[in-house]
DSSP file (Angstrom, degrees, kcal/mol; ACC not computed):
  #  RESIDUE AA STRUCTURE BP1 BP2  ACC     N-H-->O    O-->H-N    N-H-->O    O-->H-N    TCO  KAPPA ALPHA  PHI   PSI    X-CA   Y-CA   Z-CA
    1    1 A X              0   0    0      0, 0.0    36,-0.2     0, 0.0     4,-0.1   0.000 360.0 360.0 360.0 141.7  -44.8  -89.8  -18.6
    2    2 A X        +     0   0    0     34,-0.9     2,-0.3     2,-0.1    35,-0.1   0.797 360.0  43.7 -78.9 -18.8  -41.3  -90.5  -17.6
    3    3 A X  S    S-     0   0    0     33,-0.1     2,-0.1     3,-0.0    36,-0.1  -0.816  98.2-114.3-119.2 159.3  -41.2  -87.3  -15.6
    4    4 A X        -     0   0    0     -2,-0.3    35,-0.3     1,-0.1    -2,-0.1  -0.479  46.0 -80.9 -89.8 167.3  -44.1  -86.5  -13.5
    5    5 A X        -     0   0    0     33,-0.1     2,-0.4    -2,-0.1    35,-0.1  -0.309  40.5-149.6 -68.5 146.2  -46.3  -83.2  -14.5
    6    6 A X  E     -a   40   0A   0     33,-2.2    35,-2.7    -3,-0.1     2,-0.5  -0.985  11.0-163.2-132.5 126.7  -44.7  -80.4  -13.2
    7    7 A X  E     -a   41   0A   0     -2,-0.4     2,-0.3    33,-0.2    35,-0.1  -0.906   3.8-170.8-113.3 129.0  -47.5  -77.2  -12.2
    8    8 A X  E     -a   42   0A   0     33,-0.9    35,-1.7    -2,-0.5     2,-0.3  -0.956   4.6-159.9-121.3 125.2  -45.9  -74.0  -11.8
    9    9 A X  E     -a   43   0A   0     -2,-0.3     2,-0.3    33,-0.1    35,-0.2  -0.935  12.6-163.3-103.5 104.2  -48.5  -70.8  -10.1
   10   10 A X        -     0   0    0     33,-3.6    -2,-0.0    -2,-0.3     3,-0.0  -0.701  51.5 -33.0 -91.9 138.3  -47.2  -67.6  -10.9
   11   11 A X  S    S+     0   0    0     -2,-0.3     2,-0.3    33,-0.1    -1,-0.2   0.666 113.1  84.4  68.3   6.5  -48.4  -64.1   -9.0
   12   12 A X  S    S-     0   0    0     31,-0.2    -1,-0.1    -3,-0.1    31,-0.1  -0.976  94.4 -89.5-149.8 163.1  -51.9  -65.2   -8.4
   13   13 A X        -     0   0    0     -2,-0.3     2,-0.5     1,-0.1    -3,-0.1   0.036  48.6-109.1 -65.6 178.1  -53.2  -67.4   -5.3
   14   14 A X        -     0   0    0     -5,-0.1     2,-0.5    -3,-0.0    -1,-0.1  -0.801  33.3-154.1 -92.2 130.9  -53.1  -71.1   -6.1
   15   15 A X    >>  -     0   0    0     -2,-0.5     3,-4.4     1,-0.1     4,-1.3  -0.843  15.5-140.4-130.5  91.0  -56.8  -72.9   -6.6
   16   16 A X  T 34 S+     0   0    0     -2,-0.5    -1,-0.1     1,-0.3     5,-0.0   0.437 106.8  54.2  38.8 -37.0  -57.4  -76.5   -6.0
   17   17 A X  T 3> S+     0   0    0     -2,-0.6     4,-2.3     3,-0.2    -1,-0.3   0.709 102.1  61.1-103.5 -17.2  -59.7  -76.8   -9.0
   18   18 A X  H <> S+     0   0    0     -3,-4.4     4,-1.7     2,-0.3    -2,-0.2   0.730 113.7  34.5 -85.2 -31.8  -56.6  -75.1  -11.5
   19   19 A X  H  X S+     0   0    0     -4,-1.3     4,-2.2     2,-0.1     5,-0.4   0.690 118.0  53.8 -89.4 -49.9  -54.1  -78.1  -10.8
   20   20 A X  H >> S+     0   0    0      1,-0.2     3,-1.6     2,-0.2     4,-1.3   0.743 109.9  46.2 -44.0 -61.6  -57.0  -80.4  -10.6
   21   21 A X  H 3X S+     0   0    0     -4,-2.3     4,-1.5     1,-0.3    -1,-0.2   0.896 117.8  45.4 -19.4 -64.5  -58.2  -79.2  -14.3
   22   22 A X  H 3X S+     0   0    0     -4,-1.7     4,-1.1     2,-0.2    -1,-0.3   0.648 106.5  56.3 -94.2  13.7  -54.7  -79.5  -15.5
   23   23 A X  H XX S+     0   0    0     -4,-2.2     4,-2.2    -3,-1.6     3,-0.8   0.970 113.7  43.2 -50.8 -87.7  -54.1  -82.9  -13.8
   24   24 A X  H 3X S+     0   0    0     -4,-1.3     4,-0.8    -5,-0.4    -2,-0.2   0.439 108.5  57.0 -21.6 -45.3  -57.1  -83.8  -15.9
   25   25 A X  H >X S+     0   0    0     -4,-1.5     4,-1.5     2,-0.2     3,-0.5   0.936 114.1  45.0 -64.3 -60.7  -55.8  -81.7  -19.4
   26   26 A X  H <X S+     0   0    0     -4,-1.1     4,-4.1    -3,-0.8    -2,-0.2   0.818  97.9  63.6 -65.6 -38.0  -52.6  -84.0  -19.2
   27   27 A X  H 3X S+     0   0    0     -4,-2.2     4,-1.6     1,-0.2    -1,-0.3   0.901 108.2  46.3 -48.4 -43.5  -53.9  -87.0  -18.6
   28   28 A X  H <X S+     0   0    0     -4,-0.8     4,-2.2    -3,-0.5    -2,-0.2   0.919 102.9  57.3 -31.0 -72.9  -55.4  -86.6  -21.9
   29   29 A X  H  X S+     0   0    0     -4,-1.5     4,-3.2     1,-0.2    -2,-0.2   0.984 109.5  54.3 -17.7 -79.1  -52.5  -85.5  -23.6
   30   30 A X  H  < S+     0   0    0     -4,-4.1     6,-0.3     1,-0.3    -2,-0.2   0.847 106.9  45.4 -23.9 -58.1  -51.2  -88.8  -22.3
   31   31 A X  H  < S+     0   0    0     -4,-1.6     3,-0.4     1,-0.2    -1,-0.3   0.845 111.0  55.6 -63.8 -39.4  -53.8  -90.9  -23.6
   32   32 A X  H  < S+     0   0    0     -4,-2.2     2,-0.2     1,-0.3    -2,-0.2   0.871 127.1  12.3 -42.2 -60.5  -53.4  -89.1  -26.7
   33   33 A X    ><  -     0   0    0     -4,-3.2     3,-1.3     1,-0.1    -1,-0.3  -0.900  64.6-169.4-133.1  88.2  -49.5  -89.9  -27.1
   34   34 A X  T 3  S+     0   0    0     -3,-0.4    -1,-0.1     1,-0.2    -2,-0.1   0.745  83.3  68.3 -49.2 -24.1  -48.2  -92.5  -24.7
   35   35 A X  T 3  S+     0   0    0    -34,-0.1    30,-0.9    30,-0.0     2,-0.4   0.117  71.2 133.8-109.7  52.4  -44.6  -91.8  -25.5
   36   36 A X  E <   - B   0  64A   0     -3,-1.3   -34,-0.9    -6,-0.3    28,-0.3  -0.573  33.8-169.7 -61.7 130.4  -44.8  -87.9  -23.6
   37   37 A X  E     +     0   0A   0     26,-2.9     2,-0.2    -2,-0.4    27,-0.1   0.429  60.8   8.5-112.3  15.8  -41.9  -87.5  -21.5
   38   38 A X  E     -     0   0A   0     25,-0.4    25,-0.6   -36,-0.1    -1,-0.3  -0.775  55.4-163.6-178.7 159.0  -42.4  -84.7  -19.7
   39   39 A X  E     + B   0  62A   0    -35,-0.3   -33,-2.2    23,-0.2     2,-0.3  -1.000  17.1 178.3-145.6 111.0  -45.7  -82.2  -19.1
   40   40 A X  E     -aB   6  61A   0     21,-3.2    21,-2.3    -2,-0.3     2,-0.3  -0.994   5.5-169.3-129.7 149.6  -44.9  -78.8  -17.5
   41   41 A X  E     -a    7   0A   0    -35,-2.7   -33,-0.9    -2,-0.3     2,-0.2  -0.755   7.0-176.7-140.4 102.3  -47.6  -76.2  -17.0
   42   42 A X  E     +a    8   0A   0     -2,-0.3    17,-3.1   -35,-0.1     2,-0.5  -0.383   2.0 179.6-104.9 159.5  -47.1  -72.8  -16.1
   43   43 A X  E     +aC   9  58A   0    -35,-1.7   -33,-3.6    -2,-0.2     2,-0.2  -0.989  14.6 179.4-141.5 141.3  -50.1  -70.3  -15.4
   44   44 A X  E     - C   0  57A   0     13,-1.3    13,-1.0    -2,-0.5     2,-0.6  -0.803  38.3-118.7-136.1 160.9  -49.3  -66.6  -14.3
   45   45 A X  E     - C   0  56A   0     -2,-0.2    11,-0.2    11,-0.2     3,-0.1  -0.984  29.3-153.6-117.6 140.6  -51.0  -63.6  -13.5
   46   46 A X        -     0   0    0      9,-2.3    -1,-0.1    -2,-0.6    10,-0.1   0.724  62.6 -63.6 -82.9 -24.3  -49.8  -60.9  -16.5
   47   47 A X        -     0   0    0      8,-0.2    -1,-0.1   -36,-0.1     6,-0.1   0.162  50.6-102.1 139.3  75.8  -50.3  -58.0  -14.5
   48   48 A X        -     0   0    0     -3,-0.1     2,-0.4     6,-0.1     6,-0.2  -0.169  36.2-165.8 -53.5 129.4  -53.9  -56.0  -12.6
   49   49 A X  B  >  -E   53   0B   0      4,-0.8     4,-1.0     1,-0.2    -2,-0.0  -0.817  27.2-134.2 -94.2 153.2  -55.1  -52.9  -14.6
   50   50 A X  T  4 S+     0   0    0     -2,-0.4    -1,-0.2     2,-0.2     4,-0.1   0.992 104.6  38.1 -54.7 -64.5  -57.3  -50.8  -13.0
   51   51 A X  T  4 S+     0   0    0      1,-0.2    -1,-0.2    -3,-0.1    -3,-0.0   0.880 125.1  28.1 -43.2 -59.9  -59.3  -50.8  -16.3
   52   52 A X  T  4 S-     0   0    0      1,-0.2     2,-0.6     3,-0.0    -2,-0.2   0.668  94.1-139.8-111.0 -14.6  -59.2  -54.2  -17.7
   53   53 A X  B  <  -E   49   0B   0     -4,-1.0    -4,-0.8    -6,-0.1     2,-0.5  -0.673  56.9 -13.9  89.3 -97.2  -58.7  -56.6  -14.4
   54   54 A X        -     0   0    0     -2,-0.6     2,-0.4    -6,-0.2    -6,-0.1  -0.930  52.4-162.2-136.6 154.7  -56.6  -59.2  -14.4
   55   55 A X        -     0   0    0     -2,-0.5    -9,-2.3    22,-0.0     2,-0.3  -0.911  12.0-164.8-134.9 103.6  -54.9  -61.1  -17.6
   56   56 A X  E     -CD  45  75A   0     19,-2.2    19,-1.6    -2,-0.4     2,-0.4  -0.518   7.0-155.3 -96.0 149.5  -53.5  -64.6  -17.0
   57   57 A X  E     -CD  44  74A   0    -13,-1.0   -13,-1.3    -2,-0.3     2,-0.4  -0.799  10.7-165.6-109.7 160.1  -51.0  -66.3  -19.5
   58   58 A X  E     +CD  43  73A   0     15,-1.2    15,-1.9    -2,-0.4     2,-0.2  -0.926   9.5 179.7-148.9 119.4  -51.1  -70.6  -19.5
   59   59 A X  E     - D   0  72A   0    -17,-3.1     2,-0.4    -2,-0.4    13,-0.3  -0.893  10.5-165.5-118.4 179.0  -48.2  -72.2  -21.2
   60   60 A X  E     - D   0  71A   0     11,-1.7    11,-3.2    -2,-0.2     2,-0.4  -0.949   6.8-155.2-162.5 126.3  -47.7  -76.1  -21.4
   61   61 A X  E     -BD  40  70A   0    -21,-2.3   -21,-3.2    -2,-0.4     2,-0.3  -0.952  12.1-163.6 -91.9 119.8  -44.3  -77.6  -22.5
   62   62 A X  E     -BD  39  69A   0      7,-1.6     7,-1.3    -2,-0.4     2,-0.5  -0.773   6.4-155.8 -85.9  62.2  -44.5  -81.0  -24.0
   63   63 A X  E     + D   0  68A   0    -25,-0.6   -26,-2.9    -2,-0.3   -25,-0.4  -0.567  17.3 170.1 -17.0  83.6  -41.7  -83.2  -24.4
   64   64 A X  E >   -BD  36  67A   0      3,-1.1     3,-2.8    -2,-0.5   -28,-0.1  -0.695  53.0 -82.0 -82.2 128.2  -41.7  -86.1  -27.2
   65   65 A X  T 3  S+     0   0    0    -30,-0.9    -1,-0.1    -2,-0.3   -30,-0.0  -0.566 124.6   4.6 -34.7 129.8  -38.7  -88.2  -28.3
   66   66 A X  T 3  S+     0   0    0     -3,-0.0     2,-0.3     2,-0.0    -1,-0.2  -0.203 126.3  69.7 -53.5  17.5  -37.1  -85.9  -30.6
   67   67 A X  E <   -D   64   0A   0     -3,-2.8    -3,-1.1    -5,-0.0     2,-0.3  -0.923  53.8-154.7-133.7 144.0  -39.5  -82.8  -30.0
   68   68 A X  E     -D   63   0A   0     -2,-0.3    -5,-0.3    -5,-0.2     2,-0.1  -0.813  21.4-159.0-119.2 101.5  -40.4  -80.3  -27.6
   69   69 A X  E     -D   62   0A   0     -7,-1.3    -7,-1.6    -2,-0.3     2,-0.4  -0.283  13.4-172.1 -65.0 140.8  -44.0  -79.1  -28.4
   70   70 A X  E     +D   61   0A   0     -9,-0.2     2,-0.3    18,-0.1    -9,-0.2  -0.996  10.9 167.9-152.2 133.2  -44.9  -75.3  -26.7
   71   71 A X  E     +D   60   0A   0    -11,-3.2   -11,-1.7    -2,-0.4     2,-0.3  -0.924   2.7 171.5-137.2 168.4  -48.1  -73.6  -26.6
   72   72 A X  E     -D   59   0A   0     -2,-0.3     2,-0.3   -13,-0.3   -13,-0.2  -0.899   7.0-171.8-155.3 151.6  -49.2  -70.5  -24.7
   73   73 A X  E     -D   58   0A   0    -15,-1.9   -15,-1.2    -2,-0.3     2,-0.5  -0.971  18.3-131.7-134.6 150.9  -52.5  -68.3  -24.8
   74   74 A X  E     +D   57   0A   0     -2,-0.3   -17,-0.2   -17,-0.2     2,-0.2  -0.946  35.5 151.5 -64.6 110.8  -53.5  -65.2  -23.3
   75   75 A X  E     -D   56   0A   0    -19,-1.6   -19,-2.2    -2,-0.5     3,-0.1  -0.834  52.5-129.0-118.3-179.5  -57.0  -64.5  -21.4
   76   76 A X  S    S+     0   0    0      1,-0.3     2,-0.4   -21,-0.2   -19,-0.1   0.858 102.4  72.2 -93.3 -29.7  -59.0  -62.9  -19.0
   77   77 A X     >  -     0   0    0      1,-0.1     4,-2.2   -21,-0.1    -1,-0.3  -0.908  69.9-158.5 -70.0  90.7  -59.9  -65.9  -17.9
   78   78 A X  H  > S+     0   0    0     -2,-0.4     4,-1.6     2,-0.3    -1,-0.1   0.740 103.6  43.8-122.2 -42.3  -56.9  -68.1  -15.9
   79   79 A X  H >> S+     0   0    0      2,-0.2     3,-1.8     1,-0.2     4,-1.1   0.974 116.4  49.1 -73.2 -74.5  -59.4  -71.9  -17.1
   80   80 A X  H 3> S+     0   0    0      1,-0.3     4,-0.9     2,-0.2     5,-0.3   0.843 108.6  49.6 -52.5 -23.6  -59.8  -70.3  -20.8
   81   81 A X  H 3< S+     0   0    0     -4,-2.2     4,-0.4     2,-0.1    -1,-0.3   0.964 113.7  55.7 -54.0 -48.5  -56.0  -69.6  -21.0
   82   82 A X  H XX S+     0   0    0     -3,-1.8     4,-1.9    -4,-1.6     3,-1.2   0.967 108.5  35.3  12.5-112.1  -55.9  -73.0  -19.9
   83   83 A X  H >X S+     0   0    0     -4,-1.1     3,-1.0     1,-0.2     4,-0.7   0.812 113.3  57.7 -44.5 -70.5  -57.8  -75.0  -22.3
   84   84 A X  H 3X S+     0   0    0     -4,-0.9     4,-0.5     2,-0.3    -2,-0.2   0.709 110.8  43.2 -27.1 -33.0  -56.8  -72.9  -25.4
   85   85 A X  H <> S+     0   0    0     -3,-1.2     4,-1.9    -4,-0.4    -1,-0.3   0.932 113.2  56.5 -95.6 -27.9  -53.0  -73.6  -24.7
   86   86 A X  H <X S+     0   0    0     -4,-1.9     4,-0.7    -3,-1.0    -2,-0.3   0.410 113.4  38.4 -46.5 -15.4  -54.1  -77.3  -24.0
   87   87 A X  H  X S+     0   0    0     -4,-0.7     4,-0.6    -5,-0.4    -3,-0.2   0.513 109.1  60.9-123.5  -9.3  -55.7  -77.6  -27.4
   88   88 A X  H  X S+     0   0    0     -4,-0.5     4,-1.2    -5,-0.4    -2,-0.2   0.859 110.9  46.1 -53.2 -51.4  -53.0  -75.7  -29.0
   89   89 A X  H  X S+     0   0    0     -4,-1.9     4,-0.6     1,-0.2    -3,-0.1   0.779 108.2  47.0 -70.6 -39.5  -50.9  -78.4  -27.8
   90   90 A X  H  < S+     0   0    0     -4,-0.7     4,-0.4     2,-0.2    -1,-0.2   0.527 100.0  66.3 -98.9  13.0  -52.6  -81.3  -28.6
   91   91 A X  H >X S+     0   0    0     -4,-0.6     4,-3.4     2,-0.2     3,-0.7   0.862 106.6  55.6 -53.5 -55.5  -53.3  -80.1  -32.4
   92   92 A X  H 3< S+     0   0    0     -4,-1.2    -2,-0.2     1,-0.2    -3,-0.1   0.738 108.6  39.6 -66.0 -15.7  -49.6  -80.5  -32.2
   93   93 A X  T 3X S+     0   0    0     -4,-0.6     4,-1.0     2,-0.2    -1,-0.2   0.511 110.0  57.7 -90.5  -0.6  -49.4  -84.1  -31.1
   94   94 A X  H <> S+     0   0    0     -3,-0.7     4,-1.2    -4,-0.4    -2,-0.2   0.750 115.7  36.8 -72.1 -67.3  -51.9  -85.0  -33.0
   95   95 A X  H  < S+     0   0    0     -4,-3.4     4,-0.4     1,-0.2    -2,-0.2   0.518 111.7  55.8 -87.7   3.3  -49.8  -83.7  -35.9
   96   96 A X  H  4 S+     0   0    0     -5,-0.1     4,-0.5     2,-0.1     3,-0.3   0.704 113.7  51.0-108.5 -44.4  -46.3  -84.9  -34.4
   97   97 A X  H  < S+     0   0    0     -4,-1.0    -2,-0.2     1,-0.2    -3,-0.1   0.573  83.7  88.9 -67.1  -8.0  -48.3  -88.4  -34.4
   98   98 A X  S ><>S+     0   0    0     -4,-1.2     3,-2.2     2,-0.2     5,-0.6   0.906  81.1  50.0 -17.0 -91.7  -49.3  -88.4  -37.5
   99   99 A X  G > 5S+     0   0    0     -4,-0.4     3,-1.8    -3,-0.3     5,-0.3   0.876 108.3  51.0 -39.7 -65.1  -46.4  -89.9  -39.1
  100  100 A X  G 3 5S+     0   0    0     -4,-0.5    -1,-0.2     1,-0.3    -2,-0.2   0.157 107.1  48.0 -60.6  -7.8  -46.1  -92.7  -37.1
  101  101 A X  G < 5S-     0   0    0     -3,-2.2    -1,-0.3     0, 0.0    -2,-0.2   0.092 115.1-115.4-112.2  12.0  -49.8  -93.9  -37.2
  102  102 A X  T < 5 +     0   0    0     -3,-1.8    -3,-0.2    -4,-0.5    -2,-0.1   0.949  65.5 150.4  25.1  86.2  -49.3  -93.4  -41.6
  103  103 A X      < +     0   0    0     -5,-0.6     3,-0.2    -4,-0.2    -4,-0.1   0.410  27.4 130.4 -83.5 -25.9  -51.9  -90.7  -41.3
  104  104 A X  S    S-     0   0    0     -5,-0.3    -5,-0.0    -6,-0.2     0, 0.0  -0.118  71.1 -98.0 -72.6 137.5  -50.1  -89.1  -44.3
  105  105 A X        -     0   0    0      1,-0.1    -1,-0.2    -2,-0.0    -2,-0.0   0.085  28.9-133.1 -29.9 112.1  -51.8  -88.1  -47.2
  106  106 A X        -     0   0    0     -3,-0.2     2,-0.3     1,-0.1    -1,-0.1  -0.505  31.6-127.9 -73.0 144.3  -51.8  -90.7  -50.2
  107  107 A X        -     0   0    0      3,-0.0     2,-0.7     1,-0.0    -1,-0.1  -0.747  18.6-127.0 -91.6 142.7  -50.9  -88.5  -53.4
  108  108 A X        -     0   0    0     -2,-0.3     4,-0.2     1,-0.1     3,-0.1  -0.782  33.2 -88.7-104.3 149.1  -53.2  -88.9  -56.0
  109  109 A X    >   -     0   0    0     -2,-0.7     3,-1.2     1,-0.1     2,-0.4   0.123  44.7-100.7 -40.6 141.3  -51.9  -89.8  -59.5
  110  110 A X  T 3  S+     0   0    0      1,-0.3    -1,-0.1    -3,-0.0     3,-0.1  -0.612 103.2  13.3 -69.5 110.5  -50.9  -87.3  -61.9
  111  111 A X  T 3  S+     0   0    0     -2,-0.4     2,-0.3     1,-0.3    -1,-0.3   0.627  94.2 112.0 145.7  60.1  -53.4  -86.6  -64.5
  112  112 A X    <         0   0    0     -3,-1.2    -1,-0.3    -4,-0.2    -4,-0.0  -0.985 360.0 360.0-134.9 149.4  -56.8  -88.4  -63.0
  113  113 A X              0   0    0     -2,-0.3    -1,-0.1    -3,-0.1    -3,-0.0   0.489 360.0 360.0-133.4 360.0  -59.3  -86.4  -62.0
């Protein structure tokens, strides 16, 4: 990465094991698609209901030469928000890499069956 990972904690305390996790997510990412050029990942707390407890959002910004990839999920869970916008994201590099490894689907000739 050209830029180093940038962890944003909104509105709930900050946990040791939540950057460490998404230390861990990006590196991945990384491995995935060497040429990321920046990783930002914010995690928030949506709001306590009396009722329903607490509801975290996770998004993660990606930055590719000529793309900026964005995922976000909603949970109750702060880690399952987490992983779900982290595999959101790298379905999309996956598919933004695609081209570039000629992944693409060979057509097959017109009228062989």
């Amino acid at each position: 990465m050209q830029i180093p990972l940038q962890i944003t904690i909104r509105d709930f305390s900050h946990s040791p094991a939540l950057s460490s996790r998404i230390r861990e997510k990006a590196e991945k990412l990384q491995d995935l698609h060497p040429g990321i050029v920046s990783c930002r990942v914010t995690v928030e707390e949506l709001g306590k209901h009396q009722r329903h407890g607490h509801h975290f959002r996770a998004r993660v910004d990606v930055r590719i030469p000529g793309k900026e990839l964005v995922a976000h999920h909603e949970d109750e869970d702060a880690f399952a928000a987490l992983r779900e916008a982290f595999d959101s994201v790298r379905r999309q590099l996956e598919e933004a890499a695609r081209p570039t490894r000629r992944e693409i689907k060979a057509r097959s000739p017109v009228g062989s069956a």
